[in-house]
Jmol script that loads the backbone (N, CA, C; Angstrom):
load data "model"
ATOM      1  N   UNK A   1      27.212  23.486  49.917  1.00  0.00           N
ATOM      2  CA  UNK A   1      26.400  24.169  50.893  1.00  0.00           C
ATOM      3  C   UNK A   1      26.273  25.652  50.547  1.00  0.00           C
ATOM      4  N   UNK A   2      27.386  26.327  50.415  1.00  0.00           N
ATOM      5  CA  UNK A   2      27.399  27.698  49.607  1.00  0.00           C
ATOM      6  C   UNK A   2      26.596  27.885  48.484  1.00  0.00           C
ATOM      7  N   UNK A   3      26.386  26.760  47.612  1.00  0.00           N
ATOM      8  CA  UNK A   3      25.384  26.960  46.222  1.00  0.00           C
ATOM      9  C   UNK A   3      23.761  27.006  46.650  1.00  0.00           C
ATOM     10  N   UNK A   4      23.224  26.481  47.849  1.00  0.00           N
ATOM     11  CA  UNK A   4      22.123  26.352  48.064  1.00  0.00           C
ATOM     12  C   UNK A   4      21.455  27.534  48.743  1.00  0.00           C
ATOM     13  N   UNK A   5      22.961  27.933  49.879  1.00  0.00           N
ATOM     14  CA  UNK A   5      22.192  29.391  50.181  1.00  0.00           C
ATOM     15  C   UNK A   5      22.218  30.413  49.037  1.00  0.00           C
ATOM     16  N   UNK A   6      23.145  30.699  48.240  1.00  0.00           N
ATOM     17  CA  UNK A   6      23.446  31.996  46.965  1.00  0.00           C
ATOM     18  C   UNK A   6      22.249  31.355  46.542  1.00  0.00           C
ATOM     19  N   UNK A   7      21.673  30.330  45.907  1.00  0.00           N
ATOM     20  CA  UNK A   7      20.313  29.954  45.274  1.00  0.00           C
ATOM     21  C   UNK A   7      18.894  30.621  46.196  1.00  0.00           C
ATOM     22  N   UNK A   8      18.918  30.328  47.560  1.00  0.00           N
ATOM     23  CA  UNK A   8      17.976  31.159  48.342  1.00  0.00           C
ATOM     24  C   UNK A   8      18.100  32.440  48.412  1.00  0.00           C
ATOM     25  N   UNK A   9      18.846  33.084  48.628  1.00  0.00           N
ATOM     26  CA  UNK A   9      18.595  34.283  48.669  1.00  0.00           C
ATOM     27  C   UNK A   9      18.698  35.061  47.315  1.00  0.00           C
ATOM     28  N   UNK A  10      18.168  34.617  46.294  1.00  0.00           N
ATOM     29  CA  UNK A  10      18.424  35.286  45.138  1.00  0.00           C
ATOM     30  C   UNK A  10      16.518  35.628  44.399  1.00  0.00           C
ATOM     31  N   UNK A  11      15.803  36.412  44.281  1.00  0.00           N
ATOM     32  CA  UNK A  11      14.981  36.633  44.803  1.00  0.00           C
ATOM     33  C   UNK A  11      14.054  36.037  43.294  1.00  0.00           C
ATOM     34  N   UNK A  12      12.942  35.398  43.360  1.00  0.00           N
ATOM     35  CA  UNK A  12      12.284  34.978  41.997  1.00  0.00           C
ATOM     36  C   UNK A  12      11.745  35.654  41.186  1.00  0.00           C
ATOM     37  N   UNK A  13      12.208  35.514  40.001  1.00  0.00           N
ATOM     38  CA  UNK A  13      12.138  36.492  38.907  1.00  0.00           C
ATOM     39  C   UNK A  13      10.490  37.374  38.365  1.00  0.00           C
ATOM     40  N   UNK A  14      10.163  37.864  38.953  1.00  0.00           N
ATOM     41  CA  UNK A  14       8.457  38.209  38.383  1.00  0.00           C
ATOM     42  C   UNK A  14       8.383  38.152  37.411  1.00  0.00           C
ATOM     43  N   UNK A  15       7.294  37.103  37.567  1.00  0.00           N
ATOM     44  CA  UNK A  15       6.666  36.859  35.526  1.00  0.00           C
ATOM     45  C   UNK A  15       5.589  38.290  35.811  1.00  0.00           C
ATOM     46  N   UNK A  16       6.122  38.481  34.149  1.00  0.00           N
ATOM     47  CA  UNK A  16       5.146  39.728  33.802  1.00  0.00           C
ATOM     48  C   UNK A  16       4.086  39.047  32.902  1.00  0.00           C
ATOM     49  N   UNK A  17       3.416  39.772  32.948  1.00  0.00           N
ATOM     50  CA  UNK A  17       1.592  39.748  32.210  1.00  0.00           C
ATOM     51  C   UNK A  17       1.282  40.823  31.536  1.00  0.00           C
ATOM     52  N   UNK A  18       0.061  40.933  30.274  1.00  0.00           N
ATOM     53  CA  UNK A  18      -0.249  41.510  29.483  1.00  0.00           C
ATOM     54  C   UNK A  18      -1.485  41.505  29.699  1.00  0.00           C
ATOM     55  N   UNK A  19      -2.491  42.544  29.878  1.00  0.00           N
ATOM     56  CA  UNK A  19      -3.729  42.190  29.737  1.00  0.00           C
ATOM     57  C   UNK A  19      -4.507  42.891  28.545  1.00  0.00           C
ATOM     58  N   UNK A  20      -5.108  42.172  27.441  1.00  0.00           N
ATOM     59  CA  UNK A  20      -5.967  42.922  27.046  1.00  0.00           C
ATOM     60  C   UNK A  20      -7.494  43.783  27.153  1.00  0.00           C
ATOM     61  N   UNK A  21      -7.660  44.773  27.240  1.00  0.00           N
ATOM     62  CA  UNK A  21      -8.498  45.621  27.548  1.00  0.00           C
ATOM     63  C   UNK A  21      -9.659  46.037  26.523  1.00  0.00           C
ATOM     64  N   UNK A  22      -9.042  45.931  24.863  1.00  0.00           N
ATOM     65  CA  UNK A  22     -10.188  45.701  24.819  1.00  0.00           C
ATOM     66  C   UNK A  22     -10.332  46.856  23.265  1.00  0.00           C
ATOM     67  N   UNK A  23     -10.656  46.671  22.514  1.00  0.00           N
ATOM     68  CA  UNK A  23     -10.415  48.108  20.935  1.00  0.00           C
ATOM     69  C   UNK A  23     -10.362  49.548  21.087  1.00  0.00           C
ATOM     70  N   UNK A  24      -9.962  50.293  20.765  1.00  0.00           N
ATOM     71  CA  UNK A  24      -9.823  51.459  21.192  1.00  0.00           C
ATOM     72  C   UNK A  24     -11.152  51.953  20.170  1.00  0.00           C
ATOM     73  N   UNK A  25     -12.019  52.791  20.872  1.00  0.00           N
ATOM     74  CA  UNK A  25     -13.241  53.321  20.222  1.00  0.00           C
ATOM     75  C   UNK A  25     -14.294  52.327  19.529  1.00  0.00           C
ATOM     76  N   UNK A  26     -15.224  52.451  18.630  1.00  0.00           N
ATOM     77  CA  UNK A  26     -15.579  51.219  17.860  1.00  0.00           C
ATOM     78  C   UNK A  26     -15.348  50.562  16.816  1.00  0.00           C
ATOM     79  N   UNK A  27     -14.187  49.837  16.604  1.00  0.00           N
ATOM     80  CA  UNK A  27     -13.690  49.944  15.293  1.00  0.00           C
ATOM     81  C   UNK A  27     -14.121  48.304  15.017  1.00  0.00           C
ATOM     82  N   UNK A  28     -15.346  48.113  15.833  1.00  0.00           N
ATOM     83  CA  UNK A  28     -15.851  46.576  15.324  1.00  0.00           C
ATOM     84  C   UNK A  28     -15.499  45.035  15.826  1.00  0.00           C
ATOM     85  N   UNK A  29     -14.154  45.074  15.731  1.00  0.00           N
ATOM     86  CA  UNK A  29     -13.365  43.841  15.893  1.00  0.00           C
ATOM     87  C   UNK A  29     -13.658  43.048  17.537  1.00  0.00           C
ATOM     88  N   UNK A  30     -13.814  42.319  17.567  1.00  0.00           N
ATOM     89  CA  UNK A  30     -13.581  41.498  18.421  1.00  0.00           C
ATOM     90  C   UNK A  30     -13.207  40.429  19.014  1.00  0.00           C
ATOM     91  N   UNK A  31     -11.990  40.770  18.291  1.00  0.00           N
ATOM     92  CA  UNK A  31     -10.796  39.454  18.156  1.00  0.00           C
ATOM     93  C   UNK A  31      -9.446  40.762  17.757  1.00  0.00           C
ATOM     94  N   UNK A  32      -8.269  40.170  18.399  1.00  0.00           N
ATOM     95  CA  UNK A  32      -6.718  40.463  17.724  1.00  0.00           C
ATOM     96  C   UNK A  32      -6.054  39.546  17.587  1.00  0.00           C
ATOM     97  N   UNK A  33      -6.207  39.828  16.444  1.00  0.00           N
ATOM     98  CA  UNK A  33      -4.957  38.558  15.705  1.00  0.00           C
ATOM     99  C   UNK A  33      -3.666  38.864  15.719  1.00  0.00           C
ATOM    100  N   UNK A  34      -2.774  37.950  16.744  1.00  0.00           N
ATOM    101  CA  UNK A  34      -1.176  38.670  16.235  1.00  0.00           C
ATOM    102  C   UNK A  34      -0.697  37.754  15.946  1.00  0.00           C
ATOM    103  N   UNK A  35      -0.185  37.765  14.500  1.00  0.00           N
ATOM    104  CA  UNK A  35       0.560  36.974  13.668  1.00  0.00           C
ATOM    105  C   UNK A  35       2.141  36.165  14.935  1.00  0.00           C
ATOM    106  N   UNK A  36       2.285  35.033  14.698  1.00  0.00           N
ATOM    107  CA  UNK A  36       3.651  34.446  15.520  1.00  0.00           C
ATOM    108  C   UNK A  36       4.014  33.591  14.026  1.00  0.00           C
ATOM    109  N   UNK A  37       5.766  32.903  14.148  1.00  0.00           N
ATOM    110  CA  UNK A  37       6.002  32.312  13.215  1.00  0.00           C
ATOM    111  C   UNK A  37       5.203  31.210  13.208  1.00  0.00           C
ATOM    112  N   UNK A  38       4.283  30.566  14.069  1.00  0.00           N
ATOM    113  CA  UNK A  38       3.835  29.240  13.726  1.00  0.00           C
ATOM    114  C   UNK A  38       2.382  29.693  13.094  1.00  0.00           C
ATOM    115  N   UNK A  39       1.858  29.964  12.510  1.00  0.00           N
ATOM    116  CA  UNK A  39       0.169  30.344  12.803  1.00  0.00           C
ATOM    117  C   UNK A  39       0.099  32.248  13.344  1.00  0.00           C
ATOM    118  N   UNK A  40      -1.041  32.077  14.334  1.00  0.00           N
ATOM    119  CA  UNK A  40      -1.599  33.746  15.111  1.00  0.00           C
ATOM    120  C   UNK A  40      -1.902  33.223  16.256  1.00  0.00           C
ATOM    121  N   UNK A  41      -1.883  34.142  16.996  1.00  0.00           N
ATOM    122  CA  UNK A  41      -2.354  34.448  18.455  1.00  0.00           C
ATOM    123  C   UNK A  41      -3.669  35.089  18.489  1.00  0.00           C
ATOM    124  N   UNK A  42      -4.792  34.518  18.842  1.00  0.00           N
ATOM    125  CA  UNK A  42      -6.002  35.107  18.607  1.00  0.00           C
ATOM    126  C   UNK A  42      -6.544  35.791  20.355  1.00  0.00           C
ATOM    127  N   UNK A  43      -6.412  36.957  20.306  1.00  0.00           N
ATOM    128  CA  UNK A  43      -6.451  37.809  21.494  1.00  0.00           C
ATOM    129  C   UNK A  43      -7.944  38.192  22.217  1.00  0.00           C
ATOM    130  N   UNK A  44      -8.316  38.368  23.277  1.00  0.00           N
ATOM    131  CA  UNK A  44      -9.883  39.037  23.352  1.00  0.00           C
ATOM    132  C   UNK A  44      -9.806  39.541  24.656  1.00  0.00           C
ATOM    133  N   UNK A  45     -10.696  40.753  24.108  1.00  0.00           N
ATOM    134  CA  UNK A  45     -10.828  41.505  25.944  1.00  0.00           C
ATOM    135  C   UNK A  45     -10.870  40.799  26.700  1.00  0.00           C
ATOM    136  N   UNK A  46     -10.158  40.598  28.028  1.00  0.00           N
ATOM    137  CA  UNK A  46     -10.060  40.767  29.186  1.00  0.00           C
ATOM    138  C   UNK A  46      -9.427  39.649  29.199  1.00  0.00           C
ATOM    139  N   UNK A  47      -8.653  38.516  28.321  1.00  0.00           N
ATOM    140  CA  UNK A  47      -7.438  38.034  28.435  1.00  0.00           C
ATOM    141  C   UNK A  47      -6.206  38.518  28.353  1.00  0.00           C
ATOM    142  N   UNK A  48      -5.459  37.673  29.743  1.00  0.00           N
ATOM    143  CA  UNK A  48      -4.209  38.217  30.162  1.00  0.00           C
ATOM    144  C   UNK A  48      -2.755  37.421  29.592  1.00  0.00           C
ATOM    145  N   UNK A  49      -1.801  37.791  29.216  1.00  0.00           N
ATOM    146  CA  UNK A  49      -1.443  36.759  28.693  1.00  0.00           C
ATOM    147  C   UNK A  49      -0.105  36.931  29.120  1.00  0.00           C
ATOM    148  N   UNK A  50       0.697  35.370  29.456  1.00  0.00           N
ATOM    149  CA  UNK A  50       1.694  35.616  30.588  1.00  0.00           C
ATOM    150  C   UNK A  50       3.282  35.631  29.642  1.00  0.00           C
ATOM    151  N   UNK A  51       4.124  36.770  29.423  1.00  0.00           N
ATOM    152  CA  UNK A  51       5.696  36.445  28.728  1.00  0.00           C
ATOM    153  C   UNK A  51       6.292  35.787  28.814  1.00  0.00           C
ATOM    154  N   UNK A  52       6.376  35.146  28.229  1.00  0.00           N
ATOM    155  CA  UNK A  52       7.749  34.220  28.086  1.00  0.00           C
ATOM    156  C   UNK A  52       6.202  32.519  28.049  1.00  0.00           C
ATOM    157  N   UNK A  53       5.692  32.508  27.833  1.00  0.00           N
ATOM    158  CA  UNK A  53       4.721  31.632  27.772  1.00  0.00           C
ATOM    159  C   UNK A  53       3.886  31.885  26.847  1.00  0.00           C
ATOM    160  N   UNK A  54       2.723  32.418  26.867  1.00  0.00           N
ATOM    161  CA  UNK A  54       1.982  32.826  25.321  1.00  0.00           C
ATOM    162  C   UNK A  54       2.288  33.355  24.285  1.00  0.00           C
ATOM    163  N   UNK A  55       3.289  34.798  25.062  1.00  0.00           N
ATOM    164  CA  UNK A  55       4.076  35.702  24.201  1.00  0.00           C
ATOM    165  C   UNK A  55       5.736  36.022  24.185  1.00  0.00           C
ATOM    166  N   UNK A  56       6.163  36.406  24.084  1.00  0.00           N
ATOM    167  CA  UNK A  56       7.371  37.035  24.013  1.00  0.00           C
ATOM    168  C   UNK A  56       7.728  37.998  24.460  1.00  0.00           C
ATOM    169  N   UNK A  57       8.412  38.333  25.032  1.00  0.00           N
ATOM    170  CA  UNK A  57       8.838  39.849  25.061  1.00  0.00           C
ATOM    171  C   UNK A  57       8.837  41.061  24.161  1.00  0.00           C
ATOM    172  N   UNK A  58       8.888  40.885  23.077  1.00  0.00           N
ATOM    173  CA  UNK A  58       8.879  41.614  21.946  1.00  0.00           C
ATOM    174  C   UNK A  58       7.258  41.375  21.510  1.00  0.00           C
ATOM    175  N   UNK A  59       7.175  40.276  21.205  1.00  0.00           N
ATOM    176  CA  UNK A  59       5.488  40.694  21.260  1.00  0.00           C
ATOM    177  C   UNK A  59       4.530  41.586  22.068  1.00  0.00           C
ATOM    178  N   UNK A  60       4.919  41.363  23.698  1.00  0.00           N
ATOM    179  CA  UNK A  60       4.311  42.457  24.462  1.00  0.00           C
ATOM    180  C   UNK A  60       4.552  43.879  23.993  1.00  0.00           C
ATOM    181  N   UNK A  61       5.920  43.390  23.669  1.00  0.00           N
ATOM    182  CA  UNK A  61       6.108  45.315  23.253  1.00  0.00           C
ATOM    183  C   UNK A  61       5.086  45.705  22.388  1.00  0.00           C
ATOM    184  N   UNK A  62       5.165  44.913  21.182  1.00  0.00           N
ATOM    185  CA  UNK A  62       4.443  45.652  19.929  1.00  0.00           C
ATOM    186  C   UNK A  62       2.708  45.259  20.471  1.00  0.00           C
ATOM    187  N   UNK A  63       2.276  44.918  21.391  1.00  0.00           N
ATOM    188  CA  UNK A  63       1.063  45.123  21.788  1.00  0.00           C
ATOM    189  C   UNK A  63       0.797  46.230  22.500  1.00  0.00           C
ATOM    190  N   UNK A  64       1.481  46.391  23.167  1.00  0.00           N
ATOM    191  CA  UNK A  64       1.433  47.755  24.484  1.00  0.00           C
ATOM    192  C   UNK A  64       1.541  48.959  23.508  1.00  0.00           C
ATOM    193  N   UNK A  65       2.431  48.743  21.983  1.00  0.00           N
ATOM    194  CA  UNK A  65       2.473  49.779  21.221  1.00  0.00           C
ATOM    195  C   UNK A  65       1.473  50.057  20.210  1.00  0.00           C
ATOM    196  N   UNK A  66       0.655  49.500  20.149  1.00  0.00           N
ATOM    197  CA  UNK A  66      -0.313  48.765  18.900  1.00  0.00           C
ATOM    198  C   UNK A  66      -1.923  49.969  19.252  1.00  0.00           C
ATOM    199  N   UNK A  67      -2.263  51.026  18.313  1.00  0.00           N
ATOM    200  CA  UNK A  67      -3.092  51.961  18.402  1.00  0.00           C
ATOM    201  C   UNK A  67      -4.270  51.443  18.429  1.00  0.00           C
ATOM    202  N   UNK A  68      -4.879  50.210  17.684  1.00  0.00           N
ATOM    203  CA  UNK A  68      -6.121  50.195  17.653  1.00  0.00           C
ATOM    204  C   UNK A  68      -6.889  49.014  18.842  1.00  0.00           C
ATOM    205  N   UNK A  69      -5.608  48.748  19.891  1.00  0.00           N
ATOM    206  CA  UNK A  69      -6.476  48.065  21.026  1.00  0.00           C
ATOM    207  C   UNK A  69      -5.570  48.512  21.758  1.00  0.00           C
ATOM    208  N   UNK A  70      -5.958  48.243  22.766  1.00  0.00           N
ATOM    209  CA  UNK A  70      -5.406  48.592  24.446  1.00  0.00           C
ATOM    210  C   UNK A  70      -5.123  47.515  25.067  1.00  0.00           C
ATOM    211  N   UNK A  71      -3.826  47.499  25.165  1.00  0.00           N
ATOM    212  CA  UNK A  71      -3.191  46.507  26.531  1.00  0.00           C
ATOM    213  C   UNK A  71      -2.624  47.279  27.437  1.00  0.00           C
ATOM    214  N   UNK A  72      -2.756  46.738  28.815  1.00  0.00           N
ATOM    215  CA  UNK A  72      -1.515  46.908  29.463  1.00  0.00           C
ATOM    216  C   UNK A  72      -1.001  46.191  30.523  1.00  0.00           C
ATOM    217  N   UNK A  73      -0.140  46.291  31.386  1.00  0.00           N
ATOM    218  CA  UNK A  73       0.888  45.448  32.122  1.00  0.00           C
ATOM    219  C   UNK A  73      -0.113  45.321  33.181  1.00  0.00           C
ATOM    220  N   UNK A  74      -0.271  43.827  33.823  1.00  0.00           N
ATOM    221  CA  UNK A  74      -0.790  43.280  35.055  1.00  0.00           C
ATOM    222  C   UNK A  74       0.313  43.623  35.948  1.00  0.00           C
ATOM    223  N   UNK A  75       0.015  44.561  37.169  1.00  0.00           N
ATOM    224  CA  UNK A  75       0.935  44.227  38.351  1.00  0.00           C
ATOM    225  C   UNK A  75       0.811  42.799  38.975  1.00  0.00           C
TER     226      UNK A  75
END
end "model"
wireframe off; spacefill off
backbone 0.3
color backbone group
């Protein structure tokens, strides 16, 4: 009975999101390719893409860090 309440009141973890926004200036492209070990991740404005499901954690990073497109975090 103790395990079910500590399980309720423990509050659900927010999935975070990535959204892409889109090339920075005109540098043409309209597609981002981010390499994963299986294959690439083929990216496009105004897809959002959810951690721990499309991407990784570390992938978000190096997107949010990445100069020639713009992502950023969905509240």
């Amino acid at each position: 009975m103790a395990e079910q309440k500590e399980r309720a009141e423990k509050p659900a973890e927010k999935v975070k999101r990535i959204k892409c926004e889109g090339p920075v200036g005109s540098n043409g492209a309209s597609v981002f390719r981010l390499p994963k070990q299986k294959g690439s991740l083929d990216i496009y404005p105004g897809q959002v893409l959810t951690i721990g499901n499309e991407i990784t954690k570390e992938e978000a990073e190096q997107l949010l860090t990445t100069t020639s497109w713009k992502f950023s975090e969905v509240k």
